[in-house]
C-alpha positions in Angstrom: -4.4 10.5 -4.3 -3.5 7.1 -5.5 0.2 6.2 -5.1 0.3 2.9 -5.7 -1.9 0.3 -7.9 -0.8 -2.9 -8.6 -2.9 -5.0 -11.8 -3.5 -9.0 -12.2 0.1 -9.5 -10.9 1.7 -12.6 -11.2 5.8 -13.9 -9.9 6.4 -17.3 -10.0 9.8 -19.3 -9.1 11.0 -22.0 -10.9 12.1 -25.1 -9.2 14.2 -28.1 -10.8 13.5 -31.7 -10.0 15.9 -34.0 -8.4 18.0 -34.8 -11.5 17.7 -31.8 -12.9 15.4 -33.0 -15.9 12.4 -31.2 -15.4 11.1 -27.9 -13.5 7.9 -27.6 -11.7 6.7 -24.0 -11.5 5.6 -22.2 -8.1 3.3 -20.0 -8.5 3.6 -17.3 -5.3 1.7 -14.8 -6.3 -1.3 -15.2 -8.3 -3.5 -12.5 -10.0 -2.9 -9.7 -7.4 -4.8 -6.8 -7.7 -5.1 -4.0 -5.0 -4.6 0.1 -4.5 -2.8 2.7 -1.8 -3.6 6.0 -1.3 -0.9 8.5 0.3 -0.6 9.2 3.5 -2.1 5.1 4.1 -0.9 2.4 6.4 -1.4 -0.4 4.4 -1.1 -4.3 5.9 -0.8 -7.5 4.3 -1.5 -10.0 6.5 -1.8 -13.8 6.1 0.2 -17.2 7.4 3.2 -18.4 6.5 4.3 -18.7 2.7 1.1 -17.6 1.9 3.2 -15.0 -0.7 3.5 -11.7 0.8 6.8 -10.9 1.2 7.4 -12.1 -2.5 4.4 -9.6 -3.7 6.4 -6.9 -1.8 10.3 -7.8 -2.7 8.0 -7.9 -6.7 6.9 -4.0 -5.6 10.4 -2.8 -5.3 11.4 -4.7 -8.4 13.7 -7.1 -6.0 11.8 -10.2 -7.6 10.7 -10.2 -11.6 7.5 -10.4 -12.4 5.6 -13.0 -15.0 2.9 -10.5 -15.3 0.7 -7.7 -14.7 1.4 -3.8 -13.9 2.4 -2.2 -11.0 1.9 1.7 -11.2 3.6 4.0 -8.9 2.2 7.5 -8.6 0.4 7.2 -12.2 3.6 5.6 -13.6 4.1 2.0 -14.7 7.3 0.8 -13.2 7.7 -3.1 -14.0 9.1 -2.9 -17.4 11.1 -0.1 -16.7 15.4 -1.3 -16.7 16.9 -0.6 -13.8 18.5 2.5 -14.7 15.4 3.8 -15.3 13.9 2.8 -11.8 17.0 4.2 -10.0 16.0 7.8 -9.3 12.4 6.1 -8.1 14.6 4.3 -6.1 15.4 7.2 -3.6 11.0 7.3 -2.9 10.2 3.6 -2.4 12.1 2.4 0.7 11.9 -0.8 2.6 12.7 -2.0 6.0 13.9 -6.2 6.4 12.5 -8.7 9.1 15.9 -9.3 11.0 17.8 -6.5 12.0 20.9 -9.2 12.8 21.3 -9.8 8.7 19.9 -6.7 7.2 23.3 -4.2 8.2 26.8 -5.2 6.8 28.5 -6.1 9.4 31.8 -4.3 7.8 30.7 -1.1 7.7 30.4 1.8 10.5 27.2 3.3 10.8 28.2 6.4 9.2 29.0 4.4 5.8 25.2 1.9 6.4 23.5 5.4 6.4 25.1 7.2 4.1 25.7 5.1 0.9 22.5 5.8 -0.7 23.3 9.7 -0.5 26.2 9.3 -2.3 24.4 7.0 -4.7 21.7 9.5 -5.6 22.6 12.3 -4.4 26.2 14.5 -4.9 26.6 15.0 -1.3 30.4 15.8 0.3 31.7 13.7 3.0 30.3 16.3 5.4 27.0 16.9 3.7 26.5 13.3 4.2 27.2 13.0 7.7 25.5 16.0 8.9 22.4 14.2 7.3 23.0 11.2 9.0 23.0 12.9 11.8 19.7 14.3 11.9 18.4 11.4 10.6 19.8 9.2 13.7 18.1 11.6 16.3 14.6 11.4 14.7 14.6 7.5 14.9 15.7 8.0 18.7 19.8 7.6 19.0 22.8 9.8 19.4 25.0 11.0 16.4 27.8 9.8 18.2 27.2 6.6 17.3 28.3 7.2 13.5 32.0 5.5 14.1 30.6 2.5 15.8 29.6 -0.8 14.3 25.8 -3.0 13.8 27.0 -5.9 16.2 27.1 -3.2 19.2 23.9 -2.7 19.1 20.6 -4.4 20.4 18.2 -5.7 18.3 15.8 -2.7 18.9 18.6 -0.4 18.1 19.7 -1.7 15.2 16.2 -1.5 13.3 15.8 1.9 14.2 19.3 2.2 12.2 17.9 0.1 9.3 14.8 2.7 9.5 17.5 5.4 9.6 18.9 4.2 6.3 15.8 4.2 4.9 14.4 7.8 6.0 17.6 9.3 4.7 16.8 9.7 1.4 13.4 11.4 2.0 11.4 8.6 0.5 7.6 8.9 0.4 6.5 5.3 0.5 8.1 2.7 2.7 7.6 -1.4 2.8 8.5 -3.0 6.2 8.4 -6.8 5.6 8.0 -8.3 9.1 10.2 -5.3 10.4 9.2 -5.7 13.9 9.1 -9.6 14.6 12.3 -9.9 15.6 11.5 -7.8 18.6 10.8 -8.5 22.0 6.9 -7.4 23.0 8.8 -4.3 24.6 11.1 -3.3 21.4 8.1 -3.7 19.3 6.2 -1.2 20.9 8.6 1.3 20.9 9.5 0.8 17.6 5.5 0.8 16.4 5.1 4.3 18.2 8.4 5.5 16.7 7.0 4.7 13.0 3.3 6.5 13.6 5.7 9.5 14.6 7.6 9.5 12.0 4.9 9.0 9.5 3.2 12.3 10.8 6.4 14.2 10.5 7.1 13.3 7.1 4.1 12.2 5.5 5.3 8.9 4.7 2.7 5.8 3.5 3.5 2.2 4.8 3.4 -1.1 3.1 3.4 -3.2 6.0 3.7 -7.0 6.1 3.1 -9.2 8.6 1.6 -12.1 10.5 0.8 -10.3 13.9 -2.9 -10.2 13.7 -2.5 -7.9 16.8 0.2 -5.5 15.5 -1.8 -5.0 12.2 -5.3 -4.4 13.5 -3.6 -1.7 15.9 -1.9 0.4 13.1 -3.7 -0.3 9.6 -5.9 1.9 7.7 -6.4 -0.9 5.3 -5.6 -4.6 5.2 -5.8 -7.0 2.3 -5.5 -10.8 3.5 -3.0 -13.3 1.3 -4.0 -17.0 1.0 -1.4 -19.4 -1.1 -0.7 -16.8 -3.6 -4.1 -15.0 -3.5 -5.4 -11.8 -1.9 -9.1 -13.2 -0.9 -10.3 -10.1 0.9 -9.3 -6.1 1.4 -11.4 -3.4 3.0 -10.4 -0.9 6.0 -9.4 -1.9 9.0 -13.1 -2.2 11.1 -14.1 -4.1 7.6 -11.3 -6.5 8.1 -10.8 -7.1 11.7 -14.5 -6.2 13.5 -16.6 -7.4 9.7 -14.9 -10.0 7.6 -16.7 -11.5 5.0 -13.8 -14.6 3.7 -14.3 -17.3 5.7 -10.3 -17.2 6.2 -10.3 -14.0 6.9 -13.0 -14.9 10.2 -10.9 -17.8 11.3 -7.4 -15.4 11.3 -8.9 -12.5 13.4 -11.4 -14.9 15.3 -8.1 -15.8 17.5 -7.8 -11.8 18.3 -10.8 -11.9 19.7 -10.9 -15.4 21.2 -7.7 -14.1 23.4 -9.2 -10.8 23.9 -12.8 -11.4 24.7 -12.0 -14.8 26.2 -14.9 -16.4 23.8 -14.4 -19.9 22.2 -13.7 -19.3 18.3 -16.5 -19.6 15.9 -14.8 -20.1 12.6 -11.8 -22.4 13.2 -9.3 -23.2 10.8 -9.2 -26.8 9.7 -6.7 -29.2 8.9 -2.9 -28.0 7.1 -2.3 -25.7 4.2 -2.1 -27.2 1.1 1.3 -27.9 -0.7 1.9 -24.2 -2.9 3.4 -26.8 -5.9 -0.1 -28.3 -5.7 -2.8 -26.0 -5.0 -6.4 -26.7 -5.0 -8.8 -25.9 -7.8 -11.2 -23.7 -7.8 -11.0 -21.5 -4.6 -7.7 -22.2 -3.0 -9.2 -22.2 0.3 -12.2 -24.8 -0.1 -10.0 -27.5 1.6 -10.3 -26.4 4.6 -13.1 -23.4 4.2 -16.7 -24.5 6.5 -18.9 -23.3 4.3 -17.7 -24.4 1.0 -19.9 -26.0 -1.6 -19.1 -27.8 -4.8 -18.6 -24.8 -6.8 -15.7 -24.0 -4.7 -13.5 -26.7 -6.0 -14.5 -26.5 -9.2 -14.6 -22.3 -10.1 -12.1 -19.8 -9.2 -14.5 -17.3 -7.2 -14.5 -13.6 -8.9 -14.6 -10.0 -6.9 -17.7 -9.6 -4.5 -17.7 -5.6 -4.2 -19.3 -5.1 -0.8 -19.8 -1.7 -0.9 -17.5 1.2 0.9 -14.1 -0.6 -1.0 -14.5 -3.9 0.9 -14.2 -6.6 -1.4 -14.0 -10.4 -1.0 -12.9 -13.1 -3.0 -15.7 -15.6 -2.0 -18.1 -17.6 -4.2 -20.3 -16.8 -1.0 -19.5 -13.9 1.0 -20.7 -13.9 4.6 -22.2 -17.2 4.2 -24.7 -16.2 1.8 
Protein backbone atom coordinates (compact mmCIF):
# COMPACT_ATOMS: atom_id res chain seq x y z
CA UNK A 1 0.00 0.00 0.00
CA UNK A 2 1.16 3.43 -0.80
CA UNK A 3 1.97 5.61 2.35
CA UNK A 4 3.54 8.31 1.04
CA UNK A 5 3.44 10.27 -2.52
CA UNK A 6 4.92 13.41 -3.02
CA UNK A 7 3.77 15.58 -6.59
CA UNK A 8 5.92 18.25 -8.67
CA UNK A 9 7.15 19.65 -5.26
CA UNK A 10 8.85 22.75 -5.06
CA UNK A 11 10.52 24.90 -1.57
CA UNK A 12 12.52 27.65 -2.22
CA UNK A 13 14.35 30.14 0.31
CA UNK A 14 14.64 33.60 -0.17
CA UNK A 15 17.87 35.30 0.31
CA UNK A 16 18.40 39.25 0.47
CA UNK A 17 21.34 41.03 -1.11
CA UNK A 18 23.91 42.91 0.67
CA UNK A 19 21.90 46.18 1.18
CA UNK A 20 18.92 44.65 1.59
CA UNK A 21 17.43 45.95 -1.83
CA UNK A 22 16.76 43.03 -3.61
CA UNK A 23 16.29 39.07 -3.04
CA UNK A 24 17.55 36.38 -5.15
CA UNK A 25 15.54 33.24 -4.86
CA UNK A 26 17.07 29.60 -4.09
CA UNK A 27 15.50 27.14 -5.45
CA UNK A 28 16.36 23.77 -3.17
CA UNK A 29 14.00 21.63 -4.34
CA UNK A 30 12.78 21.58 -7.73
CA UNK A 31 9.88 19.50 -9.21
CA UNK A 32 10.12 16.48 -6.87
CA UNK A 33 8.11 13.71 -7.53
CA UNK A 34 8.50 10.16 -5.94
CA UNK A 35 6.42 7.30 -3.92
CA UNK A 36 6.85 4.89 -0.60
CA UNK A 37 5.20 1.94 0.08
CA UNK A 38 4.78 0.59 3.83
CA UNK A 39 6.86 -1.42 5.35
CA UNK A 40 9.97 0.39 2.78
CA UNK A 41 13.30 1.59 3.59
CA UNK A 42 13.54 4.41 1.50
CA UNK A 43 17.12 6.47 0.83
CA UNK A 44 17.84 9.65 -0.48
CA UNK A 45 21.23 9.91 -1.34
CA UNK A 46 23.22 12.66 -3.06
CA UNK A 47 26.29 15.21 -2.07
CA UNK A 48 26.23 18.03 -0.21
CA UNK A 49 23.38 20.80 -0.51
CA UNK A 50 22.24 18.91 -3.23
CA UNK A 51 18.54 19.50 -1.25
CA UNK A 52 17.62 16.51 0.68
CA UNK A 53 17.33 17.30 3.96
CA UNK A 54 15.17 20.41 2.92
CA UNK A 55 12.78 17.87 0.78
CA UNK A 56 12.49 15.93 4.10
CA UNK A 57 12.24 18.95 6.92
CA UNK A 58 9.20 20.05 3.63
CA UNK A 59 7.70 16.24 4.33
CA UNK A 60 7.12 16.91 8.01
CA UNK A 61 5.82 20.29 7.16
CA UNK A 62 9.10 21.84 9.10
CA UNK A 63 9.89 23.98 5.84
CA UNK A 64 6.71 25.54 3.56
CA UNK A 65 6.35 24.60 0.40
CA UNK A 66 5.96 26.90 -2.95
CA UNK A 67 4.27 24.05 -4.61
CA UNK A 68 3.05 20.67 -5.31
CA UNK A 69 1.22 17.89 -3.04
CA UNK A 70 2.55 15.72 -0.66
CA UNK A 71 -0.08 12.85 0.23
CA UNK A 72 0.29 10.86 3.32
CA UNK A 73 -1.65 7.57 3.36
CA UNK A 74 -4.23 8.87 0.59
CA UNK A 75 -4.38 12.24 2.37
CA UNK A 76 -3.09 15.55 1.16
CA UNK A 77 -1.28 17.11 4.00
CA UNK A 78 0.60 20.45 2.69
CA UNK A 79 -2.28 22.82 2.92
CA UNK A 80 -3.49 21.48 5.96
CA UNK A 81 -2.93 24.33 9.29
CA UNK A 82 -1.13 23.04 11.76
CA UNK A 83 -3.79 22.07 13.95
CA UNK A 84 -4.98 20.02 11.60
CA UNK A 85 -1.63 18.14 10.96
CA UNK A 86 -1.13 17.73 14.78
CA UNK A 87 -2.77 14.35 15.36
CA UNK A 88 -0.64 13.14 11.99
CA UNK A 89 1.89 14.38 13.96
CA UNK A 90 2.11 11.39 16.46
CA UNK A 91 2.69 8.87 12.83
CA UNK A 92 5.43 10.79 11.01
CA UNK A 93 8.46 10.84 13.20
CA UNK A 94 12.04 12.02 12.52
CA UNK A 95 15.39 11.35 13.82
CA UNK A 96 18.26 14.67 13.58
CA UNK A 97 21.94 14.29 12.31
CA UNK A 98 23.71 15.34 15.63
CA UNK A 99 22.72 13.70 18.66
CA UNK A 100 24.92 16.71 20.65
CA UNK A 101 22.07 19.43 19.50
CA UNK A 102 19.00 17.45 18.88
CA UNK A 103 18.16 16.73 23.09
CA UNK A 104 17.57 19.89 25.32
CA UNK A 105 20.10 19.94 27.40
CA UNK A 106 17.67 21.14 30.34
CA UNK A 107 15.64 18.40 30.51
CA UNK A 108 15.97 14.77 32.17
CA UNK A 109 15.46 12.03 29.97
CA UNK A 110 12.17 11.23 31.43
CA UNK A 111 10.74 14.84 30.42
CA UNK A 112 12.87 14.45 26.32
CA UNK A 113 10.79 11.21 26.12
CA UNK A 114 7.82 11.88 27.45
CA UNK A 115 6.62 15.35 26.16
CA UNK A 116 4.99 14.20 23.10
CA UNK A 117 2.71 11.75 25.32
CA UNK A 118 1.43 14.38 27.14
CA UNK A 119 1.08 16.36 23.93
CA UNK A 120 -1.09 13.83 22.18
CA UNK A 121 -1.98 11.67 24.36
CA UNK A 122 -3.80 12.16 28.15
CA UNK A 123 -1.28 10.07 29.78
CA UNK A 124 -0.69 10.47 34.01
CA UNK A 125 2.65 11.10 35.17
CA UNK A 126 2.99 7.31 35.65
CA UNK A 127 1.45 6.30 32.47
CA UNK A 128 4.01 8.26 30.91
CA UNK A 129 6.96 6.90 32.52
CA UNK A 130 6.03 3.38 32.47
CA UNK A 131 6.00 4.02 28.57
CA UNK A 132 9.20 5.54 28.55
CA UNK A 133 10.40 2.79 30.02
CA UNK A 134 9.66 0.22 27.68
CA UNK A 135 10.44 2.30 25.10
CA UNK A 136 14.28 2.85 26.55
CA UNK A 137 14.87 -1.00 26.75
CA UNK A 138 13.81 -1.74 23.10
CA UNK A 139 16.38 0.92 21.77
CA UNK A 140 19.00 -0.97 24.10
CA UNK A 141 19.40 1.06 27.62
CA UNK A 142 18.21 0.80 31.20
CA UNK A 143 15.07 2.64 32.60
CA UNK A 144 17.15 3.84 35.25
CA UNK A 145 18.44 6.26 33.29
CA UNK A 146 15.05 8.39 33.21
CA UNK A 147 16.42 11.00 36.02
CA UNK A 148 19.72 11.51 34.27
CA UNK A 149 20.60 14.17 31.71
CA UNK A 150 21.75 14.15 27.43
CA UNK A 151 25.34 15.45 28.26
CA UNK A 152 26.00 11.98 30.22
CA UNK A 153 25.76 10.16 27.60
CA UNK A 154 27.90 9.08 24.53
CA UNK A 155 27.14 9.97 21.31
CA UNK A 156 25.75 6.41 20.39
CA UNK A 157 23.68 6.63 23.47
CA UNK A 158 22.24 9.57 22.99
CA UNK A 159 20.73 8.80 19.43
CA UNK A 160 19.22 5.75 20.61
CA UNK A 161 17.40 8.28 23.09
CA UNK A 162 16.50 10.63 20.18
CA UNK A 163 15.10 7.21 18.49
CA UNK A 164 13.48 6.59 21.85
CA UNK A 165 11.53 9.82 21.58
CA UNK A 166 10.57 9.16 18.42
CA UNK A 167 9.24 5.29 18.84
CA UNK A 168 7.14 6.56 21.82
CA UNK A 169 4.43 7.64 20.15
CA UNK A 170 3.92 4.50 17.99
CA UNK A 171 4.52 6.30 14.74
CA UNK A 172 4.35 4.36 11.48
CA UNK A 173 6.69 6.26 9.31
CA UNK A 174 10.01 7.71 10.42
CA UNK A 175 12.61 10.27 8.60
CA UNK A 176 16.28 9.98 9.92
CA UNK A 177 18.16 12.89 8.28
CA UNK A 178 21.82 11.84 8.44
CA UNK A 179 20.95 10.17 11.90
CA UNK A 180 23.96 8.05 11.94
CA UNK A 181 26.94 10.34 10.75
CA UNK A 182 27.79 11.57 13.74
CA UNK A 183 28.84 8.13 14.71
CA UNK A 184 31.98 6.41 14.92
CA UNK A 185 32.23 3.23 12.23
CA UNK A 186 31.51 1.14 15.52
CA UNK A 187 28.24 3.26 16.87
CA UNK A 188 26.95 3.24 13.38
CA UNK A 189 26.69 -0.28 13.18
CA UNK A 190 25.12 -0.80 16.18
CA UNK A 191 22.77 1.69 15.73
CA UNK A 192 21.98 0.38 11.87
CA UNK A 193 21.23 -3.16 13.25
CA UNK A 194 19.22 -1.63 16.16
CA UNK A 195 16.87 0.23 13.47
CA UNK A 196 16.31 -3.04 11.04
CA UNK A 197 15.15 -4.59 14.51
CA UNK A 198 13.04 -2.28 15.40
CA UNK A 199 11.49 -1.86 12.02
CA UNK A 200 10.50 -5.70 12.13
CA UNK A 201 9.03 -5.28 15.55
CA UNK A 202 6.93 -2.51 14.79
CA UNK A 203 6.38 -2.38 11.20
CA UNK A 204 7.80 0.99 10.79
CA UNK A 205 8.86 2.54 7.02
CA UNK A 206 12.05 4.71 6.92
CA UNK A 207 12.79 7.86 5.06
CA UNK A 208 16.38 7.82 5.28
CA UNK A 209 18.79 10.54 4.23
CA UNK A 210 22.20 10.42 3.68
CA UNK A 211 25.50 10.75 1.87
CA UNK A 212 27.07 7.28 2.90
CA UNK A 213 26.98 5.51 -0.29
CA UNK A 214 27.96 2.42 1.83
CA UNK A 215 25.37 2.78 4.60
CA UNK A 216 22.52 3.26 2.03
CA UNK A 217 23.28 0.44 -0.38
CA UNK A 218 23.43 -1.97 2.77
CA UNK A 219 19.92 -1.06 4.16
CA UNK A 220 17.60 0.43 1.24
CA UNK A 221 14.80 -1.12 -0.51
CA UNK A 222 14.77 1.86 -2.78
CA UNK A 223 16.86 4.90 -3.40
CA UNK A 224 16.13 8.02 -5.31
CA UNK A 225 19.41 10.15 -6.02
CA UNK A 226 19.19 14.24 -5.45
CA UNK A 227 21.27 16.53 -7.75
CA UNK A 228 21.05 20.59 -7.03
CA UNK A 229 17.45 20.41 -6.19
CA UNK A 230 16.48 17.50 -8.54
CA UNK A 231 15.85 13.82 -8.07
CA UNK A 232 17.59 12.47 -11.48
CA UNK A 233 17.10 8.77 -10.87
CA UNK A 234 14.94 6.19 -8.41
CA UNK A 235 14.58 2.44 -8.72
CA UNK A 236 15.34 -0.42 -6.05
CA UNK A 237 18.37 -0.83 -4.56
CA UNK A 238 20.21 -3.51 -7.24
CA UNK A 239 18.71 -0.86 -9.92
CA UNK A 240 20.48 1.93 -8.18
CA UNK A 241 23.76 0.67 -6.78
CA UNK A 242 24.69 -2.68 -9.18
CA UNK A 243 22.53 -0.84 -12.67
CA UNK A 244 22.41 2.87 -12.71
CA UNK A 245 21.39 4.54 -15.65
CA UNK A 246 22.18 8.75 -14.72
CA UNK A 247 25.48 9.31 -15.47
CA UNK A 248 25.63 10.88 -11.75
CA UNK A 249 24.28 8.26 -10.40
CA UNK A 250 27.43 5.89 -11.97
CA UNK A 251 30.02 8.32 -10.87
CA UNK A 252 28.39 8.30 -6.86
CA UNK A 253 28.39 4.40 -6.56
CA UNK A 254 31.40 3.89 -8.99
CA UNK A 255 33.55 4.89 -5.70
CA UNK A 256 31.71 1.85 -3.74
CA UNK A 257 32.92 -0.26 -5.95
CA UNK A 258 36.32 1.31 -6.88
CA UNK A 259 37.10 0.77 -2.84
CA UNK A 260 35.51 -2.52 -2.81
CA UNK A 261 36.65 -4.25 -5.98
CA UNK A 262 39.88 -2.32 -6.03
CA UNK A 263 39.08 -1.32 -9.89
CA UNK A 264 39.99 2.28 -11.25
CA UNK A 265 36.49 4.25 -11.57
CA UNK A 266 34.90 4.41 -14.97
CA UNK A 267 32.60 7.30 -14.69
CA UNK A 268 34.45 10.05 -12.66
CA UNK A 269 32.95 13.09 -11.59
CA UNK A 270 34.36 16.25 -13.13
CA UNK A 271 35.11 19.49 -11.94
CA UNK A 272 32.81 21.46 -8.75
CA UNK A 273 29.19 21.66 -8.38
CA UNK A 274 27.65 24.53 -9.72
CA UNK A 275 26.57 27.58 -7.53
CA UNK A 276 22.56 26.48 -6.43
CA UNK A 277 21.81 30.60 -6.96
CA UNK A 278 22.97 29.88 -10.55
CA UNK A 279 22.19 26.61 -11.81
CA UNK A 280 22.66 25.37 -15.26
CA UNK A 281 20.03 25.15 -17.94
CA UNK A 282 18.76 22.45 -19.23
CA UNK A 283 19.90 19.39 -17.29
CA UNK A 284 21.45 20.54 -14.13
CA UNK A 285 24.09 18.05 -14.39
CA UNK A 286 25.51 18.64 -18.07
CA UNK A 287 28.44 20.68 -16.65
CA UNK A 288 30.14 18.12 -15.48
CA UNK A 289 28.07 14.93 -17.07
CA UNK A 290 30.63 12.77 -19.84
CA UNK A 291 28.22 12.02 -22.05
CA UNK A 292 26.34 15.14 -22.45
CA UNK A 293 25.32 16.56 -25.73
CA UNK A 294 23.89 19.99 -26.71
CA UNK A 295 20.47 19.17 -25.81
CA UNK A 296 21.52 18.91 -22.34
CA UNK A 297 22.16 22.49 -21.80
CA UNK A 298 19.48 23.61 -23.60
CA UNK A 299 16.18 21.11 -22.47
CA UNK A 300 15.24 20.05 -19.15
CA UNK A 301 15.35 16.16 -19.75
CA UNK A 302 11.76 14.43 -18.93
CA UNK A 303 11.10 10.85 -17.06
CA UNK A 304 12.73 7.77 -18.89
CA UNK A 305 10.52 4.85 -17.41
CA UNK A 306 12.93 1.89 -17.50
CA UNK A 307 10.73 -0.68 -16.74
CA UNK A 308 10.30 -2.50 -13.19
CA UNK A 309 9.80 1.32 -11.39
CA UNK A 310 13.41 2.41 -12.36
CA UNK A 311 13.23 5.75 -13.75
CA UNK A 312 15.91 8.23 -14.87
CA UNK A 313 15.97 11.72 -15.45
CA UNK A 314 18.43 11.63 -18.49
CA UNK A 315 18.00 13.02 -22.00
CA UNK A 316 20.07 9.73 -22.65
CA UNK A 317 19.82 7.05 -20.25
CA UNK A 318 22.71 4.49 -20.13
CA UNK A 319 24.46 6.28 -22.76
CA UNK A 320 22.01 5.67 -25.38
Amino acid sequence: MKLLEIKDLNVSYGKESFFGTRKSVIKAVEDVNLEMEEGETFSLVGESGCGKSTLGRAILKLLKSDSGSIFFKGNEILDLKEKEFLPLRKQIQIVFQDPYSSLNPRRNIKDILTEGLFIHENYTDEQAEKEAAEILEKVGLAPDILSRYPHEFSGGQRQRIAIARALILKPEFILFDEAVSALDVSNQAQVLLLLQKLKADFGLSYLFISHDLGIVKSISDKIAVMYLGKIVEIGTKTQIAEKPSHPYTKALFGAIFEVENRKVRKTPLQGEVPSILRKPNGCHFHTRCPIAKEICSEKTPEWKDLGEGHKSYCHFPDGK
